[in-house]
Each structure stands twice: as structure tokens, then as C-alpha cells.
C-alpha positions in Angstrom: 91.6 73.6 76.2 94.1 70.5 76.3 94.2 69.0 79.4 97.5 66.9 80.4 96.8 63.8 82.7 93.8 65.8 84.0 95.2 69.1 84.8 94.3 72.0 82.5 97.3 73.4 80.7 98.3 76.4 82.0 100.4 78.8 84.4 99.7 76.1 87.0 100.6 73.2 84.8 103.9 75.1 84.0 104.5 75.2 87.7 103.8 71.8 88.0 106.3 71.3 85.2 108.7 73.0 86.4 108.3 70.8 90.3 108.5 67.9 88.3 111.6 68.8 86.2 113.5 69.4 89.6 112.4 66.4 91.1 113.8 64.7 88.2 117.0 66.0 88.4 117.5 65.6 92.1 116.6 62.5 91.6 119.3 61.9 89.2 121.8 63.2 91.4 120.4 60.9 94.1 121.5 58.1 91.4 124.7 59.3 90.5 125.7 59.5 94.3 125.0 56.2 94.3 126.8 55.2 91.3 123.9 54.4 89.1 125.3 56.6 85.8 122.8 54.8 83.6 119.6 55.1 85.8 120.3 59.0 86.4 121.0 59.8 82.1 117.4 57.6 82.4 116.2 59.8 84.7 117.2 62.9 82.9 116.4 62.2 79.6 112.9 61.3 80.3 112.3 65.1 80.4 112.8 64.8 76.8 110.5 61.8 76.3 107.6 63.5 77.7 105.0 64.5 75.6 101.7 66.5 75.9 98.7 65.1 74.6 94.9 66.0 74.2 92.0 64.6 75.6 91.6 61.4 73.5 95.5 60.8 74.2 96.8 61.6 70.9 100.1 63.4 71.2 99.8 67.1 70.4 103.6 67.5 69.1 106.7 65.1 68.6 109.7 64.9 70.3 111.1 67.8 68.1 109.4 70.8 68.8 108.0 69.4 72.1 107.3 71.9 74.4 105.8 70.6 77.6 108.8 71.9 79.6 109.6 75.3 79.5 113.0 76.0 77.7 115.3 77.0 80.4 114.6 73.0 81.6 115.2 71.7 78.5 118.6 73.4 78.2 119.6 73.0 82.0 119.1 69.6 81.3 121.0 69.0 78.1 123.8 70.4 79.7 123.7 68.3 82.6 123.4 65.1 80.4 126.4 66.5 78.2 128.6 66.5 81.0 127.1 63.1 82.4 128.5 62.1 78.8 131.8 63.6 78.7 132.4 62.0 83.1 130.8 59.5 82.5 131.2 57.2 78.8 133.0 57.5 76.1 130.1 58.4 74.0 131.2 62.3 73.3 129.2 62.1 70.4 126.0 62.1 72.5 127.3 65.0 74.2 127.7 66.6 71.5 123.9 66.7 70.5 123.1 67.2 73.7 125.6 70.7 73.6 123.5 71.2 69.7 
């Protein structure tokens, strides 16, 4: 069993997950009403930068084929950060892999 900062991966960890993905992105939104573009693409793309690792803290997978999140996060937030993108910079390339 691989545990993830002390809670055993599981249904309840997926749950948890799942909490945490829309905290994230209402947090983002908090940013962006603010006007703080950069701090809420931050704040989305660390769903991307999270990785699961094992009890000695070795990462279990790369940022490839991580799959900590469950997909339908993954994608609801590369679409949100492909339109942040495309509003927001002129960085359509970005988008782009976001969209990818």
C-alpha cells in the first residue's frame, strides 16, 4: 500500500483529491477576481506538479503519466488554463498544449 502524506491511497484519498482540486480552482478564481492572472495559472497548474510518492518519499511516477488526480480534473483544468492563456497572454502556444 502507498501512502500519500499519511493517508492511504484509496477511494478516500480520491475524494480527498478531488476536495483539493476544487479548492484549487476556486481559489484561482478568487485570484483572478482580484486581478492576480499569474498567481491563479500558479494556482492551477500546481495540479499538474503534484506527484504521488511512496513511503520513503520517492516519487512513484513523473509528471507524464502522473495520475494522482483523477482525469476528469486533469482535463477540466487544462481547459481552464487554455482559456486563462488565450484572455489572458499572448502565449497561445501554451494554450495550445494545454488543449493537446
Amino acid at each position: 500500500t502507498h501512502t500519500m502524506s499519511g493517508v492511504i491511497r484509496s477511494d478516500t484519498s480520491h475524494n480527498l483529491l478531488t476536495q483539493a482540486a476544487h479548492a484549487l480552482w476556486s481559489l484561482a478564481e478568487e485570484l483572478l477576481n482580484r486581478n492576480q492572472i499569474k498567481d491563479a495559472i500558479l494556482c492551477l497548474e500546481s495540479i499538474y506538479q503534484y506527484k504521488v510518492e511512496d513511503e520513503s518519499g520517492d516519487a512513484m511516477c513523473d509528471d507524464s503519466d502522473n495520475d494522482s488526480f483523477p482525469v476528469t480534473i486533469k482535463v477540466k483544468t487544462a481547459i481552464r488554463l487554455a482559456e486563462l492563456y488565450i484572455n489572458y497572454t499572448d502565449n497561445i502556444d501554451h494554450a495550445k498544449q494545454h488543449l493537446d
